[in-house]
C-alpha positions as CSV (number, residue, x, y, z in Angstrom):
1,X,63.7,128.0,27.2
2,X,66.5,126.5,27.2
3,X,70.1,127.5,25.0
4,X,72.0,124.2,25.4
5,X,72.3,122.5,22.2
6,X,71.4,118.8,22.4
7,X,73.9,116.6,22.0
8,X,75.2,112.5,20.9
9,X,78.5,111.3,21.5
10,X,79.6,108.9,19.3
11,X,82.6,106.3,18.7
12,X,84.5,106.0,15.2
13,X,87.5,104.4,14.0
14,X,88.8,105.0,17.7
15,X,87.7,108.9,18.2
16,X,84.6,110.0,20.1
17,X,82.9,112.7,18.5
18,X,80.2,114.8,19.8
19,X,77.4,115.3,17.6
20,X,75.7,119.0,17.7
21,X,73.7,121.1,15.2
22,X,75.2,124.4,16.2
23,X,75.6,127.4,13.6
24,X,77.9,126.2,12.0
25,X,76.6,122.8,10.9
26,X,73.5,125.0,10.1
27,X,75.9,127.4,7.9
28,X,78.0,124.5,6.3
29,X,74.8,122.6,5.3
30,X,72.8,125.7,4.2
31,X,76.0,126.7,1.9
32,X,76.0,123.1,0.1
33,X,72.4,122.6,-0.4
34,X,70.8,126.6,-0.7
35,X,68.1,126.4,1.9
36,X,67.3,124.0,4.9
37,X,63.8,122.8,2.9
38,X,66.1,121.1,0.0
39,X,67.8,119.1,2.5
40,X,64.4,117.7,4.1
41,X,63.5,117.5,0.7
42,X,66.0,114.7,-0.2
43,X,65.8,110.9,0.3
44,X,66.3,110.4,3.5
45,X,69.8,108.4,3.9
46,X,71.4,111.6,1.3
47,X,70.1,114.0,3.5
48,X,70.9,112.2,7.1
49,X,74.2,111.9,5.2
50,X,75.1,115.4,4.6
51,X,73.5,116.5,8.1
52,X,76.1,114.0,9.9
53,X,79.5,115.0,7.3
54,X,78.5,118.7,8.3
55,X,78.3,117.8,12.5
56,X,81.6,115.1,11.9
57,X,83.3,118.0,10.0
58,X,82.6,120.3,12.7
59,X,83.5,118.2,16.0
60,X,87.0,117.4,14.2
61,X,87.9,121.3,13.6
62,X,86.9,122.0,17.1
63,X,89.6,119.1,18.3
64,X,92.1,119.8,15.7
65,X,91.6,116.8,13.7
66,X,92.5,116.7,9.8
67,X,89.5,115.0,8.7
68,X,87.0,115.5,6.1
69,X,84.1,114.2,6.4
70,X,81.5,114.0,3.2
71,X,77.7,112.6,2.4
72,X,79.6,109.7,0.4
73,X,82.0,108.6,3.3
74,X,79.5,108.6,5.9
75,X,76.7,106.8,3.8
76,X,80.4,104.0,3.5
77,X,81.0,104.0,6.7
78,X,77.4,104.3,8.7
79,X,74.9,101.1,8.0
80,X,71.8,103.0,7.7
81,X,70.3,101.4,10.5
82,X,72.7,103.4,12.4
83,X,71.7,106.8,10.9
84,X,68.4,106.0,12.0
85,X,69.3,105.4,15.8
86,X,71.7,108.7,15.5
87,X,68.2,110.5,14.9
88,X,70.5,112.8,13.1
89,X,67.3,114.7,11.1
90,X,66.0,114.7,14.2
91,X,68.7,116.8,15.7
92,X,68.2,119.0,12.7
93,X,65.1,119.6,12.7
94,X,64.9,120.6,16.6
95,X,67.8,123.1,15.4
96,X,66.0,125.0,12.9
97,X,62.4,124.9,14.5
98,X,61.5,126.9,17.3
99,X,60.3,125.3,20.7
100,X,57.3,127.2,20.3
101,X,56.6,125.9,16.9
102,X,57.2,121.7,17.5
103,X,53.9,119.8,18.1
104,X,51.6,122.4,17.3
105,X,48.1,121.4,17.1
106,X,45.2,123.2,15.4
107,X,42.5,124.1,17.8
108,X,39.0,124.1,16.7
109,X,37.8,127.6,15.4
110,X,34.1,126.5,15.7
111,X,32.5,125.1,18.8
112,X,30.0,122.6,19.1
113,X,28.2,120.7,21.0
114,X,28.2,116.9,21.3
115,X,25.7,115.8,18.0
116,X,25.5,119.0,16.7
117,X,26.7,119.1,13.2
118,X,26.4,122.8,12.6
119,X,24.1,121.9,10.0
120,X,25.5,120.1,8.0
């Protein structure tokens, strides 16, 4: 298992950033929404929005920057083609699921054989 978070770098308006869902992205978007679910419950562009002002917000306090970042100014600034290839619910979503718990699939609590329709 590994600990490293994942991470995109990107350009804007001359600064890179470097995108990460750390704790506190997790903490900034938890406080402004109430739980994680509400933000996957959203439309899609509001919530890749708010993911992204969180992770911009955070990357500029970590350099020092005085920028501030919110859902309305990134959904001006990023086409939403471009939140798309940022995968930024992606990134989210790998940050609040567990390894463990990604790709899960059932597995069969009855056994049969091939043509056998346990009587039904």
């Amino acid at each position: 298992m590994s600990l490293r978070l994942e991470e995109k770098r990107i350009d804007v308006d001359g600064k890179t950033y470097v995108l990460r869902c750390n704790m506190a992205v997790l903490d900034a978007v938890e406080t402004a929404y109430g739980t994680f679910q509400a933000v996957m419950e959203l439309p899609v562009r509001e919530g890749q929005a708010a993911i992204l002002a969180a992770m911009l917000n955070d990357y500029a306090e970590d350099m020092g920057w005085d920028q501030d970042w919110t859902a309305k100014k990134v959904k001006k600034r990023f086409p939403y083609a471009a939140l798309l290839d940022l995968d930024i619910m992606g990134l989210f979503s790998r940050a609040v699921v567990p390894e463990s718990q990604r790709n899960v699939q059932e597995t069969p609590t009855e056994k049969t054989a091939p043509g056998d329709d346990a009587g039904n």
